[in-house]
LONUTI-688571 format. One line per field, with one value per atom (N, C-alpha, C): residue in one letter; atom name; z, x, y. Coordinates in steps of 0.001 Angstrom, whole numbers, plus 500000, padded with zeros to 6 digits. Each point is the difference from the previous one (the first is absolute). Example, Ala and Ser with C-alpha at 12.3 -4.5 7.8 and 13.67 -1.06 7.14 Angstrom:
! residues 2
fiti: A  A  A  S  S  S
roti: N  CA  C  N  CA  C
zz: 507800  500000  500000  499280  500060  500730
xx: 513190  499110  500900  499650  500820  499230
yy: 494310  501190  501200  501050  501190  501090
! end
This chain:
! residues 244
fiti: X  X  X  X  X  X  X  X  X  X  X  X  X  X  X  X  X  X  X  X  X  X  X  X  X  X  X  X  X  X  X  X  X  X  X  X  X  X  X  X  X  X  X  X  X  X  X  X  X  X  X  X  X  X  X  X  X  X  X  X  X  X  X  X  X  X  X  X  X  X  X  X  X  X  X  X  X  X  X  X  X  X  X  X  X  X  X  X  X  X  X  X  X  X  X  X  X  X  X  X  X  X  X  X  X  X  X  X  X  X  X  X  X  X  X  X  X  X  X  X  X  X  X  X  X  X  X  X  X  X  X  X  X  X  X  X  X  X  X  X  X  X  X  X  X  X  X  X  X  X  X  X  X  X  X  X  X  X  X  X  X  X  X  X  X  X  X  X  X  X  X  X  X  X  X  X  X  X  X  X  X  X  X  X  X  X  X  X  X  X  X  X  X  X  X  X  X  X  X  X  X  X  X  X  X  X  X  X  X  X  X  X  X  X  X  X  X  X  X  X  X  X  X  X  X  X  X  X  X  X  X  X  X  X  X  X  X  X  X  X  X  X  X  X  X  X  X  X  X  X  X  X  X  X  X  X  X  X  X  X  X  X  X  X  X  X  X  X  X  X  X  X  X  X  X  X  X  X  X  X  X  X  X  X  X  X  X  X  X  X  X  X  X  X  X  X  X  X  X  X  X  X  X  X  X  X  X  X  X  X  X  X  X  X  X  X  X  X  X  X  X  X  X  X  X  X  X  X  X  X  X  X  X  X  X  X  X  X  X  X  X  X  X  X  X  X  X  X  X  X  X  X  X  X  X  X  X  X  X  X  X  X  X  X  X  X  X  X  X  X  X  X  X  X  X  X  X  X  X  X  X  X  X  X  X  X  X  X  X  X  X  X  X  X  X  X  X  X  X  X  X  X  X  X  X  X  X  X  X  X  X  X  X  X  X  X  X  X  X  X  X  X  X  X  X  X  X  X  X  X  X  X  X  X  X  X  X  X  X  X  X  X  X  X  X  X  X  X  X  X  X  X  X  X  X  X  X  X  X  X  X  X  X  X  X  X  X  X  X  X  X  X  X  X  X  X  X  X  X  X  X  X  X  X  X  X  X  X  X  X  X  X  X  X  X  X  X  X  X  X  X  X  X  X  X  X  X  X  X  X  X  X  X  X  X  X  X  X  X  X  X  X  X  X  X  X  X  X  X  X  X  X  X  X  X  X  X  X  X  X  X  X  X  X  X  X  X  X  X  X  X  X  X  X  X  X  X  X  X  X  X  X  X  X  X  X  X  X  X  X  X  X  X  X  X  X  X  X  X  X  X  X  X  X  X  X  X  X  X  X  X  X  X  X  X  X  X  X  X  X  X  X  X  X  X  X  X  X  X  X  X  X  X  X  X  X  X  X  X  X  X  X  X  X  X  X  X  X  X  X  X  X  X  X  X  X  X  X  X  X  X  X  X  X  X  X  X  X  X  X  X  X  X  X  X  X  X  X  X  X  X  X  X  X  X  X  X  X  X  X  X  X  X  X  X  X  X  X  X  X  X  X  X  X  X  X  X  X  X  X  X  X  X  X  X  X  X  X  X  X  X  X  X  X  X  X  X  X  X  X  X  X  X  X  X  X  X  X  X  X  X  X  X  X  X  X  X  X  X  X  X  X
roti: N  CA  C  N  CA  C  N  CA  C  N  CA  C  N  CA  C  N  CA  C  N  CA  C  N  CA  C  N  CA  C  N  CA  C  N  CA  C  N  CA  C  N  CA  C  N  CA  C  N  CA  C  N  CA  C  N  CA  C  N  CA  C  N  CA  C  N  CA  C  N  CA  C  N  CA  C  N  CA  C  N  CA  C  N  CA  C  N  CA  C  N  CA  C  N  CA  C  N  CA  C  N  CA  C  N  CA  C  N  CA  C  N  CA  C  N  CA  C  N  CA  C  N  CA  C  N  CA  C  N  CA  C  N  CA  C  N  CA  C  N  CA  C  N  CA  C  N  CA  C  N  CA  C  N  CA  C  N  CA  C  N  CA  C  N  CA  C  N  CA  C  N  CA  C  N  CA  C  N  CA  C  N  CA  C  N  CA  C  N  CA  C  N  CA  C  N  CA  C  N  CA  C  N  CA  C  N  CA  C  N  CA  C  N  CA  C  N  CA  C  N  CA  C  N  CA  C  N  CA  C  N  CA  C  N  CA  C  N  CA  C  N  CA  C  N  CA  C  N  CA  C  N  CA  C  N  CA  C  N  CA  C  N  CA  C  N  CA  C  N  CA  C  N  CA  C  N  CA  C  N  CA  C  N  CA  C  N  CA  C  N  CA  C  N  CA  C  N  CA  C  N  CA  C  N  CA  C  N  CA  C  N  CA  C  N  CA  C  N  CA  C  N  CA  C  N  CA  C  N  CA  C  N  CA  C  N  CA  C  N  CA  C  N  CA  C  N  CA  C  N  CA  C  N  CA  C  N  CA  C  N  CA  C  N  CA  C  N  CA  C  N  CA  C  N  CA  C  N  CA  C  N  CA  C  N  CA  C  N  CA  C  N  CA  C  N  CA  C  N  CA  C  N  CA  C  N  CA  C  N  CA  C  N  CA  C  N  CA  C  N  CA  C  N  CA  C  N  CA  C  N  CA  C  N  CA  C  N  CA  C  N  CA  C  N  CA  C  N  CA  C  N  CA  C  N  CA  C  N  CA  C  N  CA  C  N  CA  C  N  CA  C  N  CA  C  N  CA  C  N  CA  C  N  CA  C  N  CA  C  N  CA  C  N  CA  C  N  CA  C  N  CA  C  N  CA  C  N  CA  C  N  CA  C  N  CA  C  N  CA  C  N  CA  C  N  CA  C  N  CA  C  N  CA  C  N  CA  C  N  CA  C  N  CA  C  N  CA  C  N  CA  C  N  CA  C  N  CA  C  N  CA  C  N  CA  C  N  CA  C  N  CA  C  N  CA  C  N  CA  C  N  CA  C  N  CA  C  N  CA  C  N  CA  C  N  CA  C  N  CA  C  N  CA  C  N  CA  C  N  CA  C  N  CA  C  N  CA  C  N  CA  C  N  CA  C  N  CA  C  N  CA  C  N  CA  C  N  CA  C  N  CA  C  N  CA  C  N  CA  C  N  CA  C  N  CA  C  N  CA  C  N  CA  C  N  CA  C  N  CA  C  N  CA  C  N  CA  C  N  CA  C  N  CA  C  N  CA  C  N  CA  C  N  CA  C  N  CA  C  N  CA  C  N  CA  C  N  CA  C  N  CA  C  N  CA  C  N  CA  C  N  CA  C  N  CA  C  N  CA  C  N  CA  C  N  CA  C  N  CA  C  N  CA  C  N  CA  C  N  CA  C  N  CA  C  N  CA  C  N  CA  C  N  CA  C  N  CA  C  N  CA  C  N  CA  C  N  CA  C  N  CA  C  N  CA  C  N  CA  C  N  CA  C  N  CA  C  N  CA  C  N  CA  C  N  CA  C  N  CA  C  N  CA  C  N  CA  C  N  CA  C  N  CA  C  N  CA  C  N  CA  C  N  CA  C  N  CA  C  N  CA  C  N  CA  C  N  CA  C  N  CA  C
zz: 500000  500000  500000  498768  500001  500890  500061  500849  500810  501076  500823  500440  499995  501178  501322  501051  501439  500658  501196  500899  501526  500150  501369  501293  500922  501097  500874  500980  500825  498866  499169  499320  500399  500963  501059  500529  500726  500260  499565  500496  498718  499359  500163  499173  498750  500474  499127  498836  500637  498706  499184  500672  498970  499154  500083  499504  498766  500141  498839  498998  500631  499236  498909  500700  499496  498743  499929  499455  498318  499650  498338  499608  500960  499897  499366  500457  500005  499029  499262  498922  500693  501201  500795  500115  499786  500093  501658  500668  501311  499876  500285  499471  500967  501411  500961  501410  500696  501312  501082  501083  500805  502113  500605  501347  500956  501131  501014  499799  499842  499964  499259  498719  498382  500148  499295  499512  498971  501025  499300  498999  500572  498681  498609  500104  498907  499040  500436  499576  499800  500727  499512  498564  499935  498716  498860  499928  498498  499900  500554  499487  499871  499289  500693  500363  501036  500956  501074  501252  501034  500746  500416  500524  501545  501186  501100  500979  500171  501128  500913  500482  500960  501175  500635  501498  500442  500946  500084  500338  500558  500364  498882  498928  498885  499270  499801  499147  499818  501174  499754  499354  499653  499592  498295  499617  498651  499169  501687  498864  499832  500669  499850  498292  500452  498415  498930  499974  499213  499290  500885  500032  499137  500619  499648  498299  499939  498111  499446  500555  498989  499772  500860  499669  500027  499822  500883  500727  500629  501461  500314  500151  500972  500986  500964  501775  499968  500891  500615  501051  500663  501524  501049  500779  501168  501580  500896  501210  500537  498922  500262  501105  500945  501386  499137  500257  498958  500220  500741  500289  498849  499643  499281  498543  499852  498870  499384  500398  499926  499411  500862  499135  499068  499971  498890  498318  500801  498551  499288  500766  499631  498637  501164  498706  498729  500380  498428  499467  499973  499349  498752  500195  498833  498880  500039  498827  500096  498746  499847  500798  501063  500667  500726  499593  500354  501337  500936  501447  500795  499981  500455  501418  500303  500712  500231  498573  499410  498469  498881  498880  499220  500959  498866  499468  498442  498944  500672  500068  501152  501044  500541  501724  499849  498960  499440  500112  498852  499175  501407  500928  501117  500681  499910  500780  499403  498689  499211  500236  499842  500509  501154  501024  501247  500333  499436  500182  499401  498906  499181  500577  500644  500892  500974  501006  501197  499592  499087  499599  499662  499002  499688  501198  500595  500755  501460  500872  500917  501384  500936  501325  500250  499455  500093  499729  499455  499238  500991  501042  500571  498843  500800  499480  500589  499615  500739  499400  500536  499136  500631  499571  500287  498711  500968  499365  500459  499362  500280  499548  500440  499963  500297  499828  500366  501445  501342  500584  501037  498957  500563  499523  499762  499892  501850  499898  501365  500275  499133  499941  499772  500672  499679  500585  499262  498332  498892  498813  498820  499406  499434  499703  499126  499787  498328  500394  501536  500233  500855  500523  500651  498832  498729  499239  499617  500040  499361  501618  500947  500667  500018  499753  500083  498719  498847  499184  499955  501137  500128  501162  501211  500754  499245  498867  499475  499167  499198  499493  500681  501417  500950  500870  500177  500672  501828  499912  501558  500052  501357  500652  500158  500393  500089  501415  500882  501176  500048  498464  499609  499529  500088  499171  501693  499764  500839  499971  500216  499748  500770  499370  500477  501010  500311  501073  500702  501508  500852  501409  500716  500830  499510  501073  499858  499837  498215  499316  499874  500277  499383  498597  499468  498684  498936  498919  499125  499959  499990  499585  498479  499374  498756  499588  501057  499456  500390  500586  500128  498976  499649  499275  500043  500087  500228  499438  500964  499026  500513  499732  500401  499463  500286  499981  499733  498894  500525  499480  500837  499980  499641  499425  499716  498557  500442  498899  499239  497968  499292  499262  500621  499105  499744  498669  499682  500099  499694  500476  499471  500678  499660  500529  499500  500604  499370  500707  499796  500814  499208  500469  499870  501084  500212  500072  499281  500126  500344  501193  499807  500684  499018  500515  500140  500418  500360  498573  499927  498834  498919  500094  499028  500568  499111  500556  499058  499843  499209  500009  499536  500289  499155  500130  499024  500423  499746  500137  499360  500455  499295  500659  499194  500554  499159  500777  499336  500306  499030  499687  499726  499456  499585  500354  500829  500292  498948  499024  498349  499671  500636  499640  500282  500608  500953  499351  499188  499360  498401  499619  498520  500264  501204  500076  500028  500926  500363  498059  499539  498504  499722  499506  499298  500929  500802  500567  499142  500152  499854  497931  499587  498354  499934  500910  499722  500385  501475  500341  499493  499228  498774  499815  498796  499727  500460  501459  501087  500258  499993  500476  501796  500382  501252  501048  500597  501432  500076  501590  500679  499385  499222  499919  500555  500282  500468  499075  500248  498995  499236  500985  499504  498340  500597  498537  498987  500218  498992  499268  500626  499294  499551  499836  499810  500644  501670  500627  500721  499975  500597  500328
xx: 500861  499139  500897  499967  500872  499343  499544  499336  498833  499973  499327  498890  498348  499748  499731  500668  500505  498748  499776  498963  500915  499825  500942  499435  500368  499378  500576  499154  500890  500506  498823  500445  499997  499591  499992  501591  500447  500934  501292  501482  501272  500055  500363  500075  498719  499198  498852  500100  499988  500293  501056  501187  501428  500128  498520  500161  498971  499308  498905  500916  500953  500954  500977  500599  501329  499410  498361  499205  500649  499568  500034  501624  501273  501031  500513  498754  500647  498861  499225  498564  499076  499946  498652  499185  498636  498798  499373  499356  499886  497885  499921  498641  498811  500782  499252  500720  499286  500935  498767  500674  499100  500811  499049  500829  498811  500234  499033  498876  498633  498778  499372  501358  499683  499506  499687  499439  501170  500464  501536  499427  498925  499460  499797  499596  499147  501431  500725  501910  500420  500243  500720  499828  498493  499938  500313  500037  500660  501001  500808  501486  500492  501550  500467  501083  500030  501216  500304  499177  499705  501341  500257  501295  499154  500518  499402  501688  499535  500793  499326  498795  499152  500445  498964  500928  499734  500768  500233  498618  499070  498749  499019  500598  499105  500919  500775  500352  499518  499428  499381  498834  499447  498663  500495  500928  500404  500322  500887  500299  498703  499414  499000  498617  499895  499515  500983  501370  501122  499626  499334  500438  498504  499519  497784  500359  500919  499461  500671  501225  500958  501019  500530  500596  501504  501249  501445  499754  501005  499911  501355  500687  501231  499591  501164  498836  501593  499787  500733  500134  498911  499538  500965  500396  501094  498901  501036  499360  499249  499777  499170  500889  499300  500570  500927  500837  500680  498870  499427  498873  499189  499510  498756  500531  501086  500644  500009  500705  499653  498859  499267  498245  499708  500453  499794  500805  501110  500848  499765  498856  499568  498953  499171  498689  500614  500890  500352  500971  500279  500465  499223  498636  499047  499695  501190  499590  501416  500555  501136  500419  501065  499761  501089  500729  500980  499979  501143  499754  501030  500594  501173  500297  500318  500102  500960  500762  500824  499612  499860  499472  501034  501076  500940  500715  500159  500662  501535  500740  501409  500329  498680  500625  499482  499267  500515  500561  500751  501472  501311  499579  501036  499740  498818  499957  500466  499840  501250  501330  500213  501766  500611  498970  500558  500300  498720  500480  501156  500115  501730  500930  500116  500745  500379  498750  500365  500313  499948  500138  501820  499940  501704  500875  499563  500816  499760  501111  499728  499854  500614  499426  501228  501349  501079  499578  498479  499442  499003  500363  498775  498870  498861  498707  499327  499436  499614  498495  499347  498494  499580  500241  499582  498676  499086  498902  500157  499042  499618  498269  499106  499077  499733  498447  499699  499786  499909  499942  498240  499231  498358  499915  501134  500032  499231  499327  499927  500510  500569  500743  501596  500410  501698  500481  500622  500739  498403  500742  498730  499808  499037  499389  500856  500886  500979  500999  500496  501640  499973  498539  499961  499777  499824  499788  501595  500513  501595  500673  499700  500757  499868  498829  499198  500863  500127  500523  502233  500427  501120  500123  498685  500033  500055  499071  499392  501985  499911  501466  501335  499920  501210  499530  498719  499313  500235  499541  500137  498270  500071  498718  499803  498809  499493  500665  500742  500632  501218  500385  501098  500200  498600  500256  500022  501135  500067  499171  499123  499846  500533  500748  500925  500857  500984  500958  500200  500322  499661  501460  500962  500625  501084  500527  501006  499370  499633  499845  500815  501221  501254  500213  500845  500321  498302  500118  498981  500392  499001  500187  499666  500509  499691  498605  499521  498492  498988  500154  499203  499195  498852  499894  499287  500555  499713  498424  499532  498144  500530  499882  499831  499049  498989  499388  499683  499932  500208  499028  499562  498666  500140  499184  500248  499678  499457  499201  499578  499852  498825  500358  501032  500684  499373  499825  498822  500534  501024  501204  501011  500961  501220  499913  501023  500548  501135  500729  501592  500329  500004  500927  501600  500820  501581  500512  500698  501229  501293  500592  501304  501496  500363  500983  501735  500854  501291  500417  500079  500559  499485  498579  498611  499140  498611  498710  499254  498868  498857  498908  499097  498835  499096  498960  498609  498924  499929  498995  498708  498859  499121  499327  499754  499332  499007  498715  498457  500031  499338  500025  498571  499247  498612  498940  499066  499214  499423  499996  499262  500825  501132  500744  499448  499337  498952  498423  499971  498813  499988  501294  500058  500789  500443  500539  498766  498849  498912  499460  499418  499825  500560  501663  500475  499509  500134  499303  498389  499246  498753  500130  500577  500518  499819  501477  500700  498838  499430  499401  498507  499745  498810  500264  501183  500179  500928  499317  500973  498594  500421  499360  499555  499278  499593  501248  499989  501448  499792  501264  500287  501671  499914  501787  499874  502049  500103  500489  500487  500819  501500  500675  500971  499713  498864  499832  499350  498757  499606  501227  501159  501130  501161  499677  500851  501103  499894  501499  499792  499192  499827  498758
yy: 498813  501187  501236  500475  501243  501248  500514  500993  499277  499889  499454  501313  499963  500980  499331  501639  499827  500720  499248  500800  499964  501332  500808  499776  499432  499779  500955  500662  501256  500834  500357  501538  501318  500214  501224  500386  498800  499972  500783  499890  501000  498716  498571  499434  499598  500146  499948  501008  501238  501061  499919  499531  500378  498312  499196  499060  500516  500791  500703  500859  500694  500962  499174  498812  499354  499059  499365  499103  500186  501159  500121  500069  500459  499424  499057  499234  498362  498979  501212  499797  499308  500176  499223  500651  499326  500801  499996  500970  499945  499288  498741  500124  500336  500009  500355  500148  500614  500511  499626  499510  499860  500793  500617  500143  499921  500389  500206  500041  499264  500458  499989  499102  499505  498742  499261  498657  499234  499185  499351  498695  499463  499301  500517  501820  500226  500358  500371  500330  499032  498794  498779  499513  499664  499969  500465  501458  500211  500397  499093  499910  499173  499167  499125  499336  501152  499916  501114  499615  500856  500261  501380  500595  500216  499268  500465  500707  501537  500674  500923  498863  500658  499817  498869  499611  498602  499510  498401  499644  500661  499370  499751  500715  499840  498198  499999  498963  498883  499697  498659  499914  501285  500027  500258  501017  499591  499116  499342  498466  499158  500109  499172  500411  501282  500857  499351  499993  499854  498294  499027  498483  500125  500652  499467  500401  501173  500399  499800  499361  499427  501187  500583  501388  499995  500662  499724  501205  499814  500604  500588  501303  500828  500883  498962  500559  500413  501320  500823  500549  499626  500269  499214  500756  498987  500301  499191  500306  498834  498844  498528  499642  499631  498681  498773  499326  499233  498714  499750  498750  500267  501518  500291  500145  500359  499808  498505  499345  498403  499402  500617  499320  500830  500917  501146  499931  499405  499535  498622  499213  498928  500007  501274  499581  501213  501198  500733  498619  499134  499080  499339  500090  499706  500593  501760  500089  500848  500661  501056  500570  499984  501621  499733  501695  500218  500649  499893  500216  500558  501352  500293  501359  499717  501273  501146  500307  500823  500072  500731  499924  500723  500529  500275  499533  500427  498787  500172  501741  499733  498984  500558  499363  497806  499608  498474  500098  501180  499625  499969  500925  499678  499330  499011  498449  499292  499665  499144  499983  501435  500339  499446  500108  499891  498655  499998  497625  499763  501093  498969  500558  501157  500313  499140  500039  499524  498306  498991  499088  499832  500909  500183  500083  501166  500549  499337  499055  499233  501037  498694  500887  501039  499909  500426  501897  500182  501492  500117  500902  500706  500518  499772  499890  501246  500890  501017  500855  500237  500183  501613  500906  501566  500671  500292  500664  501562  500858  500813  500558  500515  500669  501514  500254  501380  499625  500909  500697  499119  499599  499754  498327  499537  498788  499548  499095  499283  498340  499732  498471  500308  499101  499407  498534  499602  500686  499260  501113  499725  498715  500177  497994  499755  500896  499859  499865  500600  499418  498259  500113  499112  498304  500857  498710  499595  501118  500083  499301  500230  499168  498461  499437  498524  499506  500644  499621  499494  501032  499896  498818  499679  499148  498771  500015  498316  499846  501082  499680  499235  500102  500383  498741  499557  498645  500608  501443  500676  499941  499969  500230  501679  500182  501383  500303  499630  500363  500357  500146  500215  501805  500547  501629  500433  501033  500768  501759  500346  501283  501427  499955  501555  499294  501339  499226  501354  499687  500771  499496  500611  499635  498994  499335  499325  498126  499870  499275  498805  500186  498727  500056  498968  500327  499301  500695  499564  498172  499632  498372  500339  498300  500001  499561  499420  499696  500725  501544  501052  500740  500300  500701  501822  500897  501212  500363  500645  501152  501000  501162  501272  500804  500838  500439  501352  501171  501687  500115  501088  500904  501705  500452  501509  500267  501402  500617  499554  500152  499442  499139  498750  499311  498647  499942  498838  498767  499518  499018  499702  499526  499863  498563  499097  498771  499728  499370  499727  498258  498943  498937  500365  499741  500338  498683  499803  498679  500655  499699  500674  498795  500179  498600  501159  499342  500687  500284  501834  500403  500482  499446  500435  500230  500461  499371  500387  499903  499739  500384  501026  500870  499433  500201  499204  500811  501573  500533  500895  499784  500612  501150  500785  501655  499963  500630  500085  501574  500864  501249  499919  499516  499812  498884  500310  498946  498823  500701  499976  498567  499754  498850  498608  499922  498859  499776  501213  500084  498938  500590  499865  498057  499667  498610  499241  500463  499458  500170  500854  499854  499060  500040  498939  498328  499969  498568  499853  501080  499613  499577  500586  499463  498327  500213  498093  499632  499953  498864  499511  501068  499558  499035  499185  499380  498308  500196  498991  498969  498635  498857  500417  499598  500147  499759  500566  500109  500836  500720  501168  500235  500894  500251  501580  500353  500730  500932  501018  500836  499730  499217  499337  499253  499612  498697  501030  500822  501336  500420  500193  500716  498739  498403  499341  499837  500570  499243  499303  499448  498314  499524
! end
């Protein structure tokens, strides 16, 4: 399906709108929008391939609209209990649908990196994971460094008792199977992330900077493209963009 039409779930929303703006970008037709107080049945239908970035309490009710009409499905909504996720990733399994909770085609591209990084480069290369945000963030660290660390853990075969976050006093020397988060906060910075490898004599930066929200919009688009044309499953963005 070369041009797929998309129906917007949480179009009220910033992501809702800058997903209405970025649409014809990417030659998609918007065939219906649905938010608060709308009728997600009467929207589901004429499209096909529903974009939901409303909120986690809604999802289960899309996927379920999504399964009854035969629709694909890119959920973007975070915040699911990992229990409720589970049953949730069961039944979007019955039809297309992509499922990520980062949509930028970059910050993939620096989940790919990092795995071949942290893969190449042994324990002998401190591992080190620094974000930054704006200022009204209320979480740390972000779902994006925290995916970038899981990814350097699974690489490295460390447990999650292994990230240290920040360091504070008289620490001892770094071990080699530590892995650093740090965290910065301040003013209107949409994000930054940086994986650090640094071994004696070198080291190794792998970072991405977001300047535009619009970047999450137009990844979420390109997902809703491919997965028109995808056999029923849940893939992630990795596989949308062919790295694995």
């Amino acid at each position: 399906m070369s041009s797929p039409k998309i129906v917007i779930i949480g179009s009220a929303g910033r992501m809702g709108r800058t997903l209405q703006i970025c649409a014809p970008e990417l030659s998609l037709q918007v065939a219906a929008t649905a938010d608060q107080g709308d009728s997600l049945a009467d929207a589901v239908i004429q499209g096909d391939v529903i974009i939901d970035f409303s909120f986690h309490e809604n999802t289960a009710a899309v996927i379920e609209l999504a399964v009854t009409h035969g629709k694909s499905l890119v959920i973007g909504t975070t915040g699911h209990k990992p229990s409720v996720k589970s049953e949730l990733l069961v039944a979007a399994a019955a039809i297309p649908t992509v499922w990520a909770g980062n949509y930028s085609v970059g910050v993939n591209l620096l989940y790919a990196l990092t795995r071949r990084a942290a893969a190449v480069l042994g324990a002998d290369y401190d591992a080190e994971v620094v974000e930054m945000h704006h200022r009204f963030k209320k979480d740390a660290p972000s779902g994006t460094a925290d995916r970038m660390l899981e990814i350097i853990l699974e690489e490295r075969n460390l447990a999650r008792n292994a990230l240290r976050h920040g360091r504070e006093g008289i620490t001892g020397e770094r071990t080699d199977s530590e892995v650093g988060i740090h965290s910065l906060r301040g003013g209107d910075i949409v994000g930054e992330h940086t994986a650090m490898f640094t071994g004696l004599g070198e080291r190794l930066e792998l970072t991405h900077r977001a300047t535009d929200r619009s970047i999450f919009a137009r990844g979420a688009l390109r997902a809703a493209k491919w997965v028109a044309d995808q056999p029923a499953g849940v893939y992630d963005m990795q596989k949308v963009l062919g790295l694995g």
